[in-house]
C-alpha positions as CSV (number, residue, x, y, z in Angstrom):
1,X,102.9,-20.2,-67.0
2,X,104.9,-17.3,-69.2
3,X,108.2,-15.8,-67.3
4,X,109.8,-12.6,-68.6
5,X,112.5,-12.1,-71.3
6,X,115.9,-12.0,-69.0
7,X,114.6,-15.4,-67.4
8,X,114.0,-17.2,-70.8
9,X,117.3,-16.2,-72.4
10,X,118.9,-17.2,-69.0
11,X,117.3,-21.0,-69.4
12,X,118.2,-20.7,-73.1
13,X,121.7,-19.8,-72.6
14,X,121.9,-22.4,-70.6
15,X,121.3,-24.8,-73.2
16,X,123.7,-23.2,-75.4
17,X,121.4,-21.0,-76.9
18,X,123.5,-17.6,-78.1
19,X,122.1,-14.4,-76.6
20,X,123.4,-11.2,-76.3
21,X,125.4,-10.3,-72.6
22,X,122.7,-8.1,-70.8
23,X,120.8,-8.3,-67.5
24,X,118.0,-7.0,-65.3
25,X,118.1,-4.2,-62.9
26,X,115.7,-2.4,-61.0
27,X,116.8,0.9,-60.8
28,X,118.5,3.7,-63.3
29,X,121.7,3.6,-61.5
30,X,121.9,0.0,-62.0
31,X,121.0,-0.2,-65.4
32,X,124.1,2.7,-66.1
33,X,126.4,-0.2,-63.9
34,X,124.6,-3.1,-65.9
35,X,125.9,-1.4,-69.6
36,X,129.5,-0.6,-68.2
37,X,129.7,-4.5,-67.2
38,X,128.3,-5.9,-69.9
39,X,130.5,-3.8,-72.4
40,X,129.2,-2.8,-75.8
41,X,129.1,0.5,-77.3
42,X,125.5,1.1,-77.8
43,X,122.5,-1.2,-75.5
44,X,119.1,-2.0,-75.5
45,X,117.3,-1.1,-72.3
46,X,113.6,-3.1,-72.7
47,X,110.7,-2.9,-70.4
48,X,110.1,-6.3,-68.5
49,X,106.6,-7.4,-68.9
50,X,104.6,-10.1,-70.0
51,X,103.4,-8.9,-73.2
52,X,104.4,-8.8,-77.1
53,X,104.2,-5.5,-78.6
54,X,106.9,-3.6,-76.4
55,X,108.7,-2.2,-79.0
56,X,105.4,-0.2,-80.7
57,X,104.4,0.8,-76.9
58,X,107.9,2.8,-76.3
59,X,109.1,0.0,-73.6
60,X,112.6,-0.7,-76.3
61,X,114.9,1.9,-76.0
62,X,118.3,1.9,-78.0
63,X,121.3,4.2,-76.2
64,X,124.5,5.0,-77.3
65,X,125.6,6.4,-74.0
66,X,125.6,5.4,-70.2
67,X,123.6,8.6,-69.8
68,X,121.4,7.2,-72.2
69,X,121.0,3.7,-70.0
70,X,119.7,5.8,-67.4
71,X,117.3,7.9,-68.6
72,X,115.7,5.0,-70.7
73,X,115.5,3.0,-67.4
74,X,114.3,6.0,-65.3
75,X,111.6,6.6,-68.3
76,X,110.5,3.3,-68.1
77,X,110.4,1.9,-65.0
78,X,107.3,2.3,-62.9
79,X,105.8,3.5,-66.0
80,X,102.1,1.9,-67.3
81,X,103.1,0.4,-70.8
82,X,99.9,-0.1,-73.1
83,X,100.7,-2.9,-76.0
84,X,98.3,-4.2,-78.3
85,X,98.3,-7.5,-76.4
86,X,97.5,-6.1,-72.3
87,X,94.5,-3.7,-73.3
88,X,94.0,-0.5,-72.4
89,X,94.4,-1.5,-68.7
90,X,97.7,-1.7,-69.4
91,X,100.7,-3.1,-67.3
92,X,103.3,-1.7,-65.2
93,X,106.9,-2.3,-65.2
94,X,108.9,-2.9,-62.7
95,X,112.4,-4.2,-64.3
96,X,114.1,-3.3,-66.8
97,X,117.0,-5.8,-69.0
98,X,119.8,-3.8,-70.6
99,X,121.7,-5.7,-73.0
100,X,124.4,-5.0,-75.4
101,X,123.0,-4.0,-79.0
102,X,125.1,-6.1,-81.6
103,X,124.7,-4.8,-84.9
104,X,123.0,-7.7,-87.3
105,X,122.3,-7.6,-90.8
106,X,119.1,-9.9,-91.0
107,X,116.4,-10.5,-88.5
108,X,114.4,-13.9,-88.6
109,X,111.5,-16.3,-86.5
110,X,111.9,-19.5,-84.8
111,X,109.5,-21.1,-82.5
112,X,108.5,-24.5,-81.1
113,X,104.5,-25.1,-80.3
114,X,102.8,-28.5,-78.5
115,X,100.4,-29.3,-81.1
116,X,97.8,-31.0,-79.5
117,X,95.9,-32.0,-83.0
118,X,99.1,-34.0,-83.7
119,X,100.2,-34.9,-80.6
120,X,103.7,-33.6,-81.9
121,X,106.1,-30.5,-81.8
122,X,106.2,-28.5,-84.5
123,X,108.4,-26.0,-85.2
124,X,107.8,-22.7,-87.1
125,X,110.4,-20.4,-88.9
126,X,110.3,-17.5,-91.3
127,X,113.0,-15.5,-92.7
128,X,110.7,-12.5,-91.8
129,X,111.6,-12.1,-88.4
130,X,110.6,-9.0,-86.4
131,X,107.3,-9.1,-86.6
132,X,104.1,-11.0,-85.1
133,X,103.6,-14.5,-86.6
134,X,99.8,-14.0,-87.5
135,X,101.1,-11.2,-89.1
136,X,103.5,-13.2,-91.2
137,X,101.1,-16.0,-91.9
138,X,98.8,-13.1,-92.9
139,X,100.8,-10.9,-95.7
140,X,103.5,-13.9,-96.3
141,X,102.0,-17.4,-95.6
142,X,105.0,-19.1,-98.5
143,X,107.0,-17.5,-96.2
144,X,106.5,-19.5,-93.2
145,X,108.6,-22.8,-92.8
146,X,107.7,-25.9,-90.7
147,X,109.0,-29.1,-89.2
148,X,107.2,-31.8,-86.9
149,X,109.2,-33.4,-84.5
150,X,108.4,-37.3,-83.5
151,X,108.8,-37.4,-79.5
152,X,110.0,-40.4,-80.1
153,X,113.2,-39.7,-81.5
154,X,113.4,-35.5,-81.3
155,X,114.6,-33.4,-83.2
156,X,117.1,-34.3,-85.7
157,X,120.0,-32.3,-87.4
158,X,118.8,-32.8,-90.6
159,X,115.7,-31.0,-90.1
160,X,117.3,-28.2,-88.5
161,X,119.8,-27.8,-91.3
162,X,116.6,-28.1,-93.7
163,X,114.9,-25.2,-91.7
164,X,118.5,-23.4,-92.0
165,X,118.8,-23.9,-95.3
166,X,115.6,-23.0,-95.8
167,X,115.7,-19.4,-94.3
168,X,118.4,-18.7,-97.0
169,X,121.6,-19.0,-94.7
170,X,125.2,-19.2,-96.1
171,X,127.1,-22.3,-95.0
172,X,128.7,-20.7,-92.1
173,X,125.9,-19.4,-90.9
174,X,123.9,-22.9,-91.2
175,X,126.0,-24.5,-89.2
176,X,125.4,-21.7,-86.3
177,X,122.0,-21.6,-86.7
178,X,121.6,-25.3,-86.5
179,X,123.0,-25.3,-82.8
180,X,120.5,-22.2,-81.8
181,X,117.8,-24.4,-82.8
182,X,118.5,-28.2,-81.6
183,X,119.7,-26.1,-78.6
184,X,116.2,-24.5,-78.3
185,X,114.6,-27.7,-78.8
186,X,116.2,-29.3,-75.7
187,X,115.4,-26.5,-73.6
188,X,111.7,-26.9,-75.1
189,X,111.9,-31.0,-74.5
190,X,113.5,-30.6,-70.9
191,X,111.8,-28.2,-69.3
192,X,108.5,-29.1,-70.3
193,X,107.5,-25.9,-72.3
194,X,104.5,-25.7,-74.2
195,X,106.0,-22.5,-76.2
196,X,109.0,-21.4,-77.1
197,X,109.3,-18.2,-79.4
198,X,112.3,-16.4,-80.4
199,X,111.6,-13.1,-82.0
200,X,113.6,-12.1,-83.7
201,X,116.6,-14.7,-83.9
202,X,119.4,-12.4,-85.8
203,X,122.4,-12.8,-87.8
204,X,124.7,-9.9,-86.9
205,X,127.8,-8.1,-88.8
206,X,130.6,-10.9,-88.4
207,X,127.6,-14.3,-89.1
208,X,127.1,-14.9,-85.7
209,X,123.4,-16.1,-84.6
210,X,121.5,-14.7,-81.4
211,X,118.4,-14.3,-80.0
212,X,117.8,-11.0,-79.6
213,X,114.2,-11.5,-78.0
214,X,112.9,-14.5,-76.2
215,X,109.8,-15.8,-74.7
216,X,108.7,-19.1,-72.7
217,X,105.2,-21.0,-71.8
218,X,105.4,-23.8,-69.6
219,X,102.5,-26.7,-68.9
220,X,101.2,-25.5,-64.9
221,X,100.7,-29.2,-64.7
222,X,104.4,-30.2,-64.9
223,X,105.8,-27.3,-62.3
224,X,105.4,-29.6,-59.5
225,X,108.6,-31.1,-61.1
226,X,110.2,-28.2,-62.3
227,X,110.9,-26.0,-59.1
228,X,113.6,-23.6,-60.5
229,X,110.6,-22.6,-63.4
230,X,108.5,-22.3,-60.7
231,X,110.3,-19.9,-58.8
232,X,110.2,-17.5,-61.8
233,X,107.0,-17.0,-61.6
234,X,105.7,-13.3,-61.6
235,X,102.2,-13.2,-59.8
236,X,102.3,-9.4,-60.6
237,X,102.4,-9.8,-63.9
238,X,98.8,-12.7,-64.0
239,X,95.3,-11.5,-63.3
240,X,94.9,-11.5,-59.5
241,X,92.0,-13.2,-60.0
242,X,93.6,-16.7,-61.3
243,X,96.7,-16.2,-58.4
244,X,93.5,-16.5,-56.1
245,X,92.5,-19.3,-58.0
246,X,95.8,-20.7,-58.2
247,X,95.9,-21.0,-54.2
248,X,92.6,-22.9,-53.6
249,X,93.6,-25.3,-56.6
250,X,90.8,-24.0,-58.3
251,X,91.2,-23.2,-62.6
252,X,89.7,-19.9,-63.5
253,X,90.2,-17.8,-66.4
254,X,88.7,-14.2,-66.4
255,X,86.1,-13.0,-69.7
256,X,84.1,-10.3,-70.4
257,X,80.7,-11.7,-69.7
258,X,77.7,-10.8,-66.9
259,X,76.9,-14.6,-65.9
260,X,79.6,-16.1,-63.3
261,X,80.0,-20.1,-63.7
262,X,80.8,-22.6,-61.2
263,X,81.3,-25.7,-63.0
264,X,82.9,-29.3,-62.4
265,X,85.3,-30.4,-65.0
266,X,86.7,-28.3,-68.2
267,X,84.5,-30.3,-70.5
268,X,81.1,-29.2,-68.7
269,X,82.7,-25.4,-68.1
270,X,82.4,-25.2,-72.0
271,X,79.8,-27.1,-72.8
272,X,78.0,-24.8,-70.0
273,X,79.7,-21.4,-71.8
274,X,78.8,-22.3,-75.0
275,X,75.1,-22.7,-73.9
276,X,75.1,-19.8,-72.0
277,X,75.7,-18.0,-75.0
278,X,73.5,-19.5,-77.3
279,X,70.4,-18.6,-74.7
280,X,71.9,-14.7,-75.1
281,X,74.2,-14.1,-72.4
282,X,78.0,-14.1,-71.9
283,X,79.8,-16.1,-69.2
284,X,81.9,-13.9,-67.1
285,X,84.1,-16.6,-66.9
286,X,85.6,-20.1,-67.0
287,X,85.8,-21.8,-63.6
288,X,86.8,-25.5,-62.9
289,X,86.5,-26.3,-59.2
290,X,87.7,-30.1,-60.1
291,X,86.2,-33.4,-58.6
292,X,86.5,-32.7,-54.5
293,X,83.8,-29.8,-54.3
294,X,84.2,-29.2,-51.0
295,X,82.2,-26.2,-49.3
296,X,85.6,-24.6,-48.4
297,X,86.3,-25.1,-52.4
298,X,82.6,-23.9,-53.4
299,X,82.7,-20.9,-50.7
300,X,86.2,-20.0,-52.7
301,X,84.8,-20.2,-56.4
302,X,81.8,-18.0,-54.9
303,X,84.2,-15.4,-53.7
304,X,86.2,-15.2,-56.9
305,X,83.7,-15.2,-59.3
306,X,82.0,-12.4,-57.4
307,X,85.0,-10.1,-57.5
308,X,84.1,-9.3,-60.8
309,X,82.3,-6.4,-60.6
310,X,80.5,-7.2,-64.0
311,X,78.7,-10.5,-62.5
312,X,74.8,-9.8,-62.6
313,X,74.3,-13.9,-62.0
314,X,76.1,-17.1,-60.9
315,X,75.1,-20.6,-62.7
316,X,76.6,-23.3,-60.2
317,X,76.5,-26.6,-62.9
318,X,77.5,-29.6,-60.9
319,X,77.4,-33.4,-62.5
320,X,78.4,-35.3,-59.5
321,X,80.5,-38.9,-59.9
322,X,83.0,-39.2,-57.7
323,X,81.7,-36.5,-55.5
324,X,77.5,-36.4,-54.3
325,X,75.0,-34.3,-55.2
326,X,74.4,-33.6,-51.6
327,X,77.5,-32.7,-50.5
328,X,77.8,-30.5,-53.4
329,X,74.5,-28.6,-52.4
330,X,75.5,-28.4,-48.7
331,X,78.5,-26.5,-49.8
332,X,76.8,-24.3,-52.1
333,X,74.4,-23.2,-49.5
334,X,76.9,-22.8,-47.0
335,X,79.0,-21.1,-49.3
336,X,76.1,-18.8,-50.7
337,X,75.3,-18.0,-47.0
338,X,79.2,-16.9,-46.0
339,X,79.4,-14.6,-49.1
340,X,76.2,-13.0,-48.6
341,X,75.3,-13.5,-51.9
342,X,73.3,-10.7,-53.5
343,X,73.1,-11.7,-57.0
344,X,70.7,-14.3,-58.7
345,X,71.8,-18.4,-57.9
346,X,70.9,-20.4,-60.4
347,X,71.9,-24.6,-59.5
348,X,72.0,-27.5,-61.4
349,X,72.8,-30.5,-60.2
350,X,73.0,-34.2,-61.8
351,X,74.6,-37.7,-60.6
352,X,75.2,-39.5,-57.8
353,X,72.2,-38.5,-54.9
354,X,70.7,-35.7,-57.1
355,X,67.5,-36.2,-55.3
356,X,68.5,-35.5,-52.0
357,X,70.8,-32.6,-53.3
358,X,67.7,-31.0,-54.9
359,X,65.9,-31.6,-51.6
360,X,68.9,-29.5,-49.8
361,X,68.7,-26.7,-52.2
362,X,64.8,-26.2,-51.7
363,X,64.5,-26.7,-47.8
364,X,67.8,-24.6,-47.3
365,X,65.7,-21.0,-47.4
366,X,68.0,-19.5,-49.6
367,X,66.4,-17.5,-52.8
368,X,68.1,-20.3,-55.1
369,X,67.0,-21.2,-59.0
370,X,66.5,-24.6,-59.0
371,X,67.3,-26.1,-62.7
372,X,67.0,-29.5,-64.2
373,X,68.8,-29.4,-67.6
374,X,71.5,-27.9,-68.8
375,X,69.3,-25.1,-71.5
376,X,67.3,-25.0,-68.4
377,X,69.9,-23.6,-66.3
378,X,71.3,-21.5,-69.1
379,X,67.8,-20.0,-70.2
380,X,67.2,-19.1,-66.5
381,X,70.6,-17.4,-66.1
382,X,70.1,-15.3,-68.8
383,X,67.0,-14.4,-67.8
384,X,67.6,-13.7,-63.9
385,X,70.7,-11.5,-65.0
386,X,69.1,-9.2,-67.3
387,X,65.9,-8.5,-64.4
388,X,68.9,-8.3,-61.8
389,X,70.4,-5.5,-64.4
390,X,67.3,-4.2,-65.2
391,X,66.7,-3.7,-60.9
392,X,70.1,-1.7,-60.3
């Protein structure tokens, strides 16, 4: 789950993170009240979305004048803001953060990432700061400065004073830095985040450090524990599609693909992708409806995957253990016959009572594609998508 800017610096701040004073409004008359609280001379009025990129895409906006404030906030809000990161569907903005604009003198990257190959944090500096990391690992990998952390013991000073040090800091400045960082880290540790990116993290006129730009991933699996992250949730902001999927506890993400896939467990959804692809197709996208395939659950997935306008076939792939084979197929029948399903069904079942799920697929009258392995079931997608696309 990512939140917006203004909510990350808030749970930063909170961990002693230094960030600018700012906050978020919703209208142009509160963003001119927001700059005359917060104080300042000059402020920064950004575009609230979940997206890198704003700054290229016209959502930043640096004023020197209330009147300023408000024209950037009345420019911005409502307005469709295109990044390289949203496509050219773009996204719109609702809120808008004004903040104060401290003058700084260098701009530079810190982040913390849940490595899975290492089953360890690691965290990432540069003094290039400003700009994308690929782009820094592209054009200046020496410049790129890392540290794993050992769960069991955290983060230690020493390695934040090496990373410091490292980003060629004066003493005064280490020692500043060195709390932004082991202050980041908790917020990382405690609040289960998988991501934590401050871009850039600056060093202003009089040495002080801030994070100018901030942004937060957290595990969906932990949420149930973290109720004040989950509240900050922005369905707006997440393909409709996956707040759908969200609800019926179902795990979807949306691709570009014709061939719709209702799958049991992440492992088979990719295995299943990447032999839908190797028989020619594209999967339209990866669903895991989990171990109780129910025919409410089934009858959900069906209606998901279909609102994608681009689905020219479904593959259900269904390897039953702790659920049945014939349970599974008396929910995709009933499902396929509530949806009034009018592109090719393609089903392949294995496990526990495949027989009599096979048997329930056959005798149930519906125009399914019965398959028996999983190139099978791929090869027969491909195929019944490109004659269903070849019919309209």
């Amino acid at each position: 789950m990512d939140i917006h800017e203004y909510q990350a610096k808030e749970l930063l701040s909170s961990f002693g993170v230094p960030v600018p004073r700012g906050g978020v409004v919703y209208s142009p008359d509160q963003a001119a009240y927001c700059a005359s609280e917060v104080g300042g001379w000059r402020w920064v009025v950004k575009a609230q979305i979940h997206s890198g990129g704003r700054g290229k895409a016209g959502g930043i906006k640096l004023c020197k004048t209330y009147h300023e404030v408000r024209q950037a906030a009345a420019e911005l809000l409502g307005k469709k803001l295109i990044t390289n990161q949203t496509g050219p569907e773009g996204k719109i903005v609702h809120r808008v953060y004004v903040e104060v604009a401290d003058p700084f003198v260098r701009e530079l990257y810190l982040g913390f990432v849940l490595d899975r190959k290492t089953e360890r944090v690691r965290v990432i500096a540069s003094s290039e700061g400003g700009m994308e990391i690929e782009e820094i690992a592209k054009n200046h990998p020496e410049k790129i400065l890392q540290e794993t952390v050992d769960p069991a013991v955290g983060l230690q000073q020493f390695q934040a004073r090496e990373i410091a040090f490292g980003l060629g800091l004066t003493l005064k400045q280490v020692s500043r830095a060195v709390t932004a960082i082991m202050a980041a880290y908790r917020a990382f540790r405690d609040l289960d985040a998988t991501m934590v990116e401050i871009n850039p993290l600056v060093v202003t006129e009089d040495e002080r450090v801030l994070a100018l730009d901030a942004k937060m991933s957290f595990d969906d699996n932990a949420l149930f524990r973290r109720r004040n992250i989950a509240e900050m949730r922005d369905p707006g902001e997440e393909d409709p599609r996956e707040v759908v999927a969200g609800q019926h506890g179902l795990n979807y993400v949306g691709l570009d693909g014709t061939i719709g896939c209702i799958i049991n467990g992440a492992g088979l959804a990719m295995a299943t992708m990447d032999t839908i692809k190797h028989a020619g197709g594209e999967p339209a996208n990866f669903l895991d409806v989990g171990g109780g395939a129910s025919a409410e659950r089934v009858a959900a997935a069906f209606r998901l995957v279909l609102s994608d306008k681009n689905v020219g076939a479904i593959l259900v792939n269904i390897f039953a253990g702790i659920n049945r084979c014939d349970w599974v197929a008396e929910g995709v029948v009933q499902a396929a016959r509530e949806v009034d399903l009018k592109v090719p069904l393609i089903v392949r079942l294995a496990g526990t009572n495949v027989e009599a799920g096979q048997k329930i697929i056959a005798e149930s009258g519906l125009p399914i594609i019965s398959a028996h392995t999983l190139k099978e079931a791929a090869e027969k997608s491909v195929a019944a998508q490109k004659a269903y696309a070849a019919a309209a």
